[in-house]
Structure formats: C-alpha cells, structure tokens
C-alpha positions as CSV (number, residue, x, y, z in Angstrom):
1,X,16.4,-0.5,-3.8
2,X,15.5,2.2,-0.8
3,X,12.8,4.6,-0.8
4,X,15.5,7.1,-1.5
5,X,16.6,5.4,-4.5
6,X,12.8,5.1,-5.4
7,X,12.3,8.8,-4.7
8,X,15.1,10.0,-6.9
9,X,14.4,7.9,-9.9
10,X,11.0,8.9,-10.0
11,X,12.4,12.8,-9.7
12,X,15.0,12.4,-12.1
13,X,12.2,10.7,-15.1
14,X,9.3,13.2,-13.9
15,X,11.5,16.3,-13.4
16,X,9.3,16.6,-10.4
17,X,11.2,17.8,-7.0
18,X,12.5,15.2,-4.8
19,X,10.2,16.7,-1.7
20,X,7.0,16.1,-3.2
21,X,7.6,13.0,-4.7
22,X,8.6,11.6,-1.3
23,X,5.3,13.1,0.2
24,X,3.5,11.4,-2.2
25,X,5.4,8.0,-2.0
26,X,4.7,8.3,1.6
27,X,1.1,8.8,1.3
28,X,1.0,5.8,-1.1
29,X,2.6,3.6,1.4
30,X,0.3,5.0,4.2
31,X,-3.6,4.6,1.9
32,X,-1.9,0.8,1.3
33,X,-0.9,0.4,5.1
34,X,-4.5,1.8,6.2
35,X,-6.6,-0.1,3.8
36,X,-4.8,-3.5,4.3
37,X,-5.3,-2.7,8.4
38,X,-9.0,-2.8,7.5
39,X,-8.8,-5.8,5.8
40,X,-8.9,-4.5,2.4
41,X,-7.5,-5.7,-0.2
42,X,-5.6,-3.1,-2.5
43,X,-5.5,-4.2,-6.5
44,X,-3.0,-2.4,-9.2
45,X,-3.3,-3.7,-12.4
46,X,-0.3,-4.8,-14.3
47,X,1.6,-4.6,-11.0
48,X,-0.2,-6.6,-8.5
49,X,-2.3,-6.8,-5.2
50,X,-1.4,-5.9,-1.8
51,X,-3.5,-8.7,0.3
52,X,-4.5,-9.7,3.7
53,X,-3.6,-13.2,3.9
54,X,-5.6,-15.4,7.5
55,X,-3.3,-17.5,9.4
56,X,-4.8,-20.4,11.1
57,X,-4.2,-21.0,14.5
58,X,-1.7,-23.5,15.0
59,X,1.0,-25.6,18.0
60,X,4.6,-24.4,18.2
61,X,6.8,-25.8,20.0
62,X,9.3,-23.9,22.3
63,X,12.4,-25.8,22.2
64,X,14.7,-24.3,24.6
65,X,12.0,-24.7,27.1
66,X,10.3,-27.9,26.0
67,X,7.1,-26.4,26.1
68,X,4.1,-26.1,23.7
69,X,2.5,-22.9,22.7
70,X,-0.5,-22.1,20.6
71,X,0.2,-19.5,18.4
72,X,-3.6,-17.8,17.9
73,X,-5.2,-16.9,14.0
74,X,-4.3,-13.8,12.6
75,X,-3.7,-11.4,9.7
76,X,-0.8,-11.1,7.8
77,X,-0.3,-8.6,4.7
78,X,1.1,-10.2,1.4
79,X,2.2,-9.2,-2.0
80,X,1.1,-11.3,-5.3
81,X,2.6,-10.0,-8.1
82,X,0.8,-9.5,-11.3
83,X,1.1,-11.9,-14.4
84,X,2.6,-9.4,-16.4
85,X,5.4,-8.3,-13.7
86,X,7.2,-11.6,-13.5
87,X,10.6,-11.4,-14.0
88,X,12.2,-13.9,-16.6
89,X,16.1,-15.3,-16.3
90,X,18.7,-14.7,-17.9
C-alpha cells in the first residue's frame, strides 16, 4: 500500500477531500521524522512505537578489497508494533 492508496482510503471512509488529507498525512510523517531525529521516541497506542534503535560500533569486512573497515555507532529508526496489531494466519 502507497501513500496514495493511504490518502484515498482515508478520503473515501471520512468523506474528507483527498488534498487535506494528504497535507495532514504528510505532516504526520514529518512530526514522526522530526521527533525520532531528536531521538525521541514516538508512542501510539494500539498501533505501536516509532523508535530510535543505537547501533554499536562494529568490523566489516570489505571483500572485494580484502580490507577491514569499522563501521562507527549510530542511530537507526525502528517500528515495534503494538500487541494488539499483530496479524494472525490464515
């Protein structure tokens, strides 16, 4: 599923224009984008939390080169799902 599709189901069980819903998908995105770049954390209940995960600094090899670089700690941005949201199969 796109943002598009996103945007028009949204319009289509609102009855809300497809314009404003869009804006306000997009400023959705951009509050969760700007807080995780902060390092905060942002919670929805029933749904789940958009986290900052830490990666340790770690050795990698480059193979083609046969060399070894160290790949420095940093911050990556994760999704953990809600209890509630997990999706049983069929």
């Amino acid at each position: 599923m796109t943002k598009a599709d996103i945007v028009n189901e949204i319009s289509k069980s609102t009855g809300i224009d497809k314009a404003t819903v869009l804006s306000t998908v997009e400023a959705f995105m951009e509050t969760v984008k700007n807080s995780l770049s902060s390092e905060e954390n942002v919670y929805l209940r029933g749904f789940g939390s958009f986290i900052v995960k830490e990666r340790a600094e770690k050795t990698a090899r480059n193979i083609s080169k046969n060399t070894t670089i160290v790949i420095p700690a940093h911050s990556i941005p994760a999704f953990k799902p809600a209890k509630s949201f997990i999706i049983k199969k069929k």
